[in-house]
C-alpha positions in Angstrom: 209.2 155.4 18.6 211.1 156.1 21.4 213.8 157.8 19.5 210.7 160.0 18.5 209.7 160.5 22.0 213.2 161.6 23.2 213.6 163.9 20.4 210.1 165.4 21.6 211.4 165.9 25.7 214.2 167.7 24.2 212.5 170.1 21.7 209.9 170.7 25.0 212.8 171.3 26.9 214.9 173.9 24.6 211.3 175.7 23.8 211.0 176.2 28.0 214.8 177.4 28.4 214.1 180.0 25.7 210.5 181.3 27.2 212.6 181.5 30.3 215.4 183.4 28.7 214.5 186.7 30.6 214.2 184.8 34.5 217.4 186.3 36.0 219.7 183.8 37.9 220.1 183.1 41.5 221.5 185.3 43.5 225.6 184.6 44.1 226.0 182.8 47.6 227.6 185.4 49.8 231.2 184.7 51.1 230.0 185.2 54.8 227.2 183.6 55.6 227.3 183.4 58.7 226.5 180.5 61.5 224.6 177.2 60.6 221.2 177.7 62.1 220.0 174.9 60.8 221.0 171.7 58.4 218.8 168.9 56.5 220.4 166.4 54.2 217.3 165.7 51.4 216.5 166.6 47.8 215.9 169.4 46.0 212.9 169.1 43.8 212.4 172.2 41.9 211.6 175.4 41.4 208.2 176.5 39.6 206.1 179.5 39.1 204.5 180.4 42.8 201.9 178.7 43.0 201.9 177.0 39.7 203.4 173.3 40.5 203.6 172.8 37.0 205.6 175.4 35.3 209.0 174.3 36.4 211.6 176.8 35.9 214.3 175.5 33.5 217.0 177.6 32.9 220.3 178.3 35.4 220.2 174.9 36.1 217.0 175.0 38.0 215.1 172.5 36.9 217.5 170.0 37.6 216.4 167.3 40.3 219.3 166.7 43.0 220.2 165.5 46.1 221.2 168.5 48.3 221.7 169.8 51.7 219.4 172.6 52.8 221.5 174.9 55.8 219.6 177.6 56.9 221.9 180.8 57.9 221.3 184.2 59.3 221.7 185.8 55.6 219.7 183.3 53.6 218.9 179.7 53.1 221.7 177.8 50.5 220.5 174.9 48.9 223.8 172.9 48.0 223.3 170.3 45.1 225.5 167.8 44.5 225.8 167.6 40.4 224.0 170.8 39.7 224.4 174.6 40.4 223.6 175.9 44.4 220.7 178.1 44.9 221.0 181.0 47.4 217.6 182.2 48.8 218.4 185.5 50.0 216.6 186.4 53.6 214.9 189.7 52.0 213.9 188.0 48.8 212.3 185.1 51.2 208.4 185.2 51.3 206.8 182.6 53.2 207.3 178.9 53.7 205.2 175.8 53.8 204.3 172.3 53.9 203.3 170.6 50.6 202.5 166.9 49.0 204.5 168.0 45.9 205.3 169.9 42.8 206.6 169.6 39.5 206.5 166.0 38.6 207.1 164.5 42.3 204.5 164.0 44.6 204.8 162.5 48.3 203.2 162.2 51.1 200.7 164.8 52.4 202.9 167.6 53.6 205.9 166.0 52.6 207.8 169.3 50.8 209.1 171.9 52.6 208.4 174.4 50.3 210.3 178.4 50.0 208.6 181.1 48.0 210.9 183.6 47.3 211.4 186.8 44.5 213.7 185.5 41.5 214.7 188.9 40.5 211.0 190.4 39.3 209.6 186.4 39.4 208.1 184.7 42.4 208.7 181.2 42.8 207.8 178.2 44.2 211.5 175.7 45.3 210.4 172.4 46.7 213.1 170.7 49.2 212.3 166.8 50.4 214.3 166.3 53.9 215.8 162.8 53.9 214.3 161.7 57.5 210.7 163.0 58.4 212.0 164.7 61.9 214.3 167.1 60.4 210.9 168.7 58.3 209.6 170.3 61.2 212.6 171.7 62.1 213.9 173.0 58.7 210.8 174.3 58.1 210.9 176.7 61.4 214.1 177.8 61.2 214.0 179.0 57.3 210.6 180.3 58.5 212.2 182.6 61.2 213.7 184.5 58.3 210.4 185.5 56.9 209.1 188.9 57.0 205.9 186.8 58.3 205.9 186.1 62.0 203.0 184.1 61.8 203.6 179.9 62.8 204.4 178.2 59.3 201.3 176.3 58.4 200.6 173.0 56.4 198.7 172.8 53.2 194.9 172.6 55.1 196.0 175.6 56.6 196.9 174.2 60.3 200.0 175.5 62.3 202.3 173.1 61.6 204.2 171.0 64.8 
Protein backbone atom coordinates (compact mmCIF):
# COMPACT_ATOMS: atom_id res chain seq x y z
CA UNK A 1 0.00 0.00 0.00
CA UNK A 2 2.49 2.40 0.52
CA UNK A 3 4.60 1.23 -2.24
CA UNK A 4 1.36 2.06 -4.20
CA UNK A 5 1.16 5.39 -2.75
CA UNK A 6 4.79 6.41 -3.48
CA UNK A 7 4.51 5.20 -6.92
CA UNK A 8 1.41 7.56 -7.21
CA UNK A 9 3.51 11.04 -5.71
CA UNK A 10 5.93 10.22 -8.29
CA UNK A 11 3.67 9.63 -11.41
CA UNK A 12 1.89 13.19 -9.96
CA UNK A 13 5.08 14.61 -9.86
CA UNK A 14 6.56 13.65 -13.50
CA UNK A 15 2.93 14.56 -14.96
CA UNK A 16 3.52 18.35 -13.31
CA UNK A 17 7.28 18.64 -14.63
CA UNK A 18 5.93 17.89 -18.01
CA UNK A 19 2.72 20.39 -17.95
CA UNK A 20 5.48 22.75 -16.87
CA UNK A 21 7.83 21.92 -19.57
CA UNK A 22 7.27 25.32 -21.37
CA UNK A 23 7.92 27.68 -17.78
CA UNK A 24 11.35 29.14 -18.63
CA UNK A 25 14.07 29.00 -15.84
CA UNK A 26 15.23 31.61 -13.51
CA UNK A 27 17.03 34.11 -14.58
CA UNK A 28 21.11 33.57 -14.15
CA UNK A 29 22.33 35.49 -10.95
CA UNK A 30 24.33 38.36 -12.22
CA UNK A 31 28.17 38.49 -11.45
CA UNK A 32 27.78 41.98 -9.86
CA UNK A 33 25.26 42.32 -7.72
CA UNK A 34 26.03 44.84 -6.00
CA UNK A 35 25.93 45.84 -2.04
CA UNK A 36 23.92 43.62 0.59
CA UNK A 37 20.94 45.79 1.40
CA UNK A 38 19.50 43.49 3.22
CA UNK A 39 20.05 39.60 4.59
CA UNK A 40 17.44 36.99 6.33
CA UNK A 41 18.54 33.49 7.15
CA UNK A 42 14.96 31.33 6.67
CA UNK A 43 13.39 28.91 4.19
CA UNK A 44 12.34 29.01 0.98
CA UNK A 45 8.96 27.49 0.49
CA UNK A 46 7.98 27.67 -3.00
CA UNK A 47 7.09 29.09 -5.92
CA UNK A 48 3.33 28.71 -7.28
CA UNK A 49 1.06 30.22 -9.88
CA UNK A 50 0.29 34.05 -8.60
CA UNK A 51 -2.17 33.82 -6.68
CA UNK A 52 -2.79 30.14 -6.91
CA UNK A 53 -1.08 28.67 -3.51
CA UNK A 54 -1.72 25.41 -4.86
CA UNK A 55 -0.16 24.96 -8.21
CA UNK A 56 3.45 24.73 -7.19
CA UNK A 57 5.80 25.16 -9.85
CA UNK A 58 7.94 22.01 -10.27
CA UNK A 59 10.43 22.11 -12.80
CA UNK A 60 14.17 23.96 -12.53
CA UNK A 61 14.27 22.76 -9.24
CA UNK A 62 11.58 25.04 -7.95
CA UNK A 63 9.51 23.15 -6.15
CA UNK A 64 12.02 21.96 -3.94
CA UNK A 65 11.58 23.10 -0.15
CA UNK A 66 15.08 24.45 1.36
CA UNK A 67 16.65 26.28 3.79
CA UNK A 68 18.07 29.44 2.26
CA UNK A 69 19.26 32.89 2.82
CA UNK A 70 17.20 35.66 1.26
CA UNK A 71 19.83 39.02 0.55
CA UNK A 72 18.18 41.70 -1.01
CA UNK A 73 20.61 43.77 -3.53
CA UNK A 74 20.25 46.80 -5.64
CA UNK A 75 19.81 44.52 -8.94
CA UNK A 76 17.48 41.89 -7.47
CA UNK A 77 16.66 39.77 -4.64
CA UNK A 78 18.87 36.05 -4.63
CA UNK A 79 17.38 33.44 -2.85
CA UNK A 80 20.44 31.09 -2.00
CA UNK A 81 19.31 27.41 -1.20
CA UNK A 82 21.45 25.18 0.40
CA UNK A 83 20.80 21.60 -1.56
CA UNK A 84 18.86 22.97 -4.40
CA UNK A 85 19.29 25.51 -7.37
CA UNK A 86 19.37 29.64 -6.40
CA UNK A 87 16.67 31.69 -7.58
CA UNK A 88 17.40 35.26 -8.83
CA UNK A 89 14.45 37.65 -8.76
CA UNK A 90 15.44 40.27 -11.04
CA UNK A 91 14.43 44.06 -9.75
CA UNK A 92 12.35 44.70 -13.19
CA UNK A 93 10.68 41.35 -13.26
CA UNK A 94 9.71 42.19 -9.32
CA UNK A 95 5.90 42.94 -8.84
CA UNK A 96 4.88 43.51 -5.52
CA UNK A 97 5.48 41.94 -2.12
CA UNK A 98 3.55 40.79 0.82
CA UNK A 99 2.71 39.15 3.94
CA UNK A 100 1.05 35.77 3.88
CA UNK A 101 0.00 32.58 6.31
CA UNK A 102 1.26 30.23 3.63
CA UNK A 103 1.31 28.51 0.29
CA UNK A 104 1.79 25.29 -1.26
CA UNK A 105 1.55 22.73 1.39
CA UNK A 106 3.05 24.94 4.47
CA UNK A 107 1.02 27.02 6.30
CA UNK A 108 2.07 29.32 9.41
CA UNK A 109 1.17 31.77 11.27
CA UNK A 110 -1.02 34.68 10.07
CA UNK A 111 1.35 36.73 8.07
CA UNK A 112 4.04 34.50 8.46
CA UNK A 113 5.54 34.36 4.56
CA UNK A 114 7.09 37.01 3.05
CA UNK A 115 5.87 36.49 -0.14
CA UNK A 116 7.62 38.03 -3.98
CA UNK A 117 5.45 37.99 -7.06
CA UNK A 118 7.50 38.37 -9.79
CA UNK A 119 7.35 37.59 -14.03
CA UNK A 120 8.99 33.99 -14.71
CA UNK A 121 9.64 34.76 -18.32
CA UNK A 122 5.70 35.17 -19.74
CA UNK A 123 4.51 33.45 -16.01
CA UNK A 124 3.68 35.32 -12.89
CA UNK A 125 4.40 33.75 -9.82
CA UNK A 126 3.92 33.53 -6.41
CA UNK A 127 7.75 32.49 -4.21
CA UNK A 128 7.13 32.12 -0.48
CA UNK A 129 10.27 32.89 1.83
CA UNK A 130 9.88 31.92 5.89
CA UNK A 131 12.55 34.24 7.80
CA UNK A 132 14.05 32.13 10.66
CA UNK A 133 13.41 34.92 13.55
CA UNK A 134 10.06 36.95 13.42
CA UNK A 135 12.09 40.53 13.57
CA UNK A 136 13.96 40.08 10.41
CA UNK A 137 10.21 39.82 8.45
CA UNK A 138 9.47 43.23 8.71
CA UNK A 139 12.63 44.20 7.53
CA UNK A 140 13.17 41.86 4.56
CA UNK A 141 9.97 42.54 3.60
CA UNK A 142 10.70 46.53 3.17
CA UNK A 143 13.80 46.38 1.74
CA UNK A 144 12.85 43.71 -1.31
CA UNK A 145 9.70 46.04 -1.36
CA UNK A 146 11.86 49.23 -2.09
CA UNK A 147 12.65 47.53 -5.40
CA UNK A 148 9.10 47.49 -6.59
CA UNK A 149 7.84 49.48 -9.27
CA UNK A 150 4.98 50.12 -6.42
CA UNK A 151 5.83 52.80 -3.98
CA UNK A 152 2.99 52.13 -1.91
CA UNK A 153 3.83 50.66 2.05
CA UNK A 154 3.92 46.70 1.60
CA UNK A 155 0.76 45.55 3.26
CA UNK A 156 -0.32 42.25 5.13
CA UNK A 157 -2.89 39.83 3.85
CA UNK A 158 -6.16 42.00 5.54
CA UNK A 159 -4.85 44.66 3.63
CA UNK A 160 -3.12 46.89 6.53
CA UNK A 161 0.31 48.63 6.04
CA UNK A 162 2.49 46.40 7.39
CA UNK A 163 5.02 47.60 10.64
Amino acid sequence: MIALIVALIALGWRGRLRRQSGIGAPPATPSDLGPVLYEAEGQYVATTTAGDWLDRVAVHGMGIRSNAVATVHPEGVLLARAGAPDIFIPRDDLDSVRLEGGMAGKFVEKDGLVVLTWRLTDKRVDTGFRTRHAAHKPQLLAAAAALTPDTTPPQDSTGRESQ
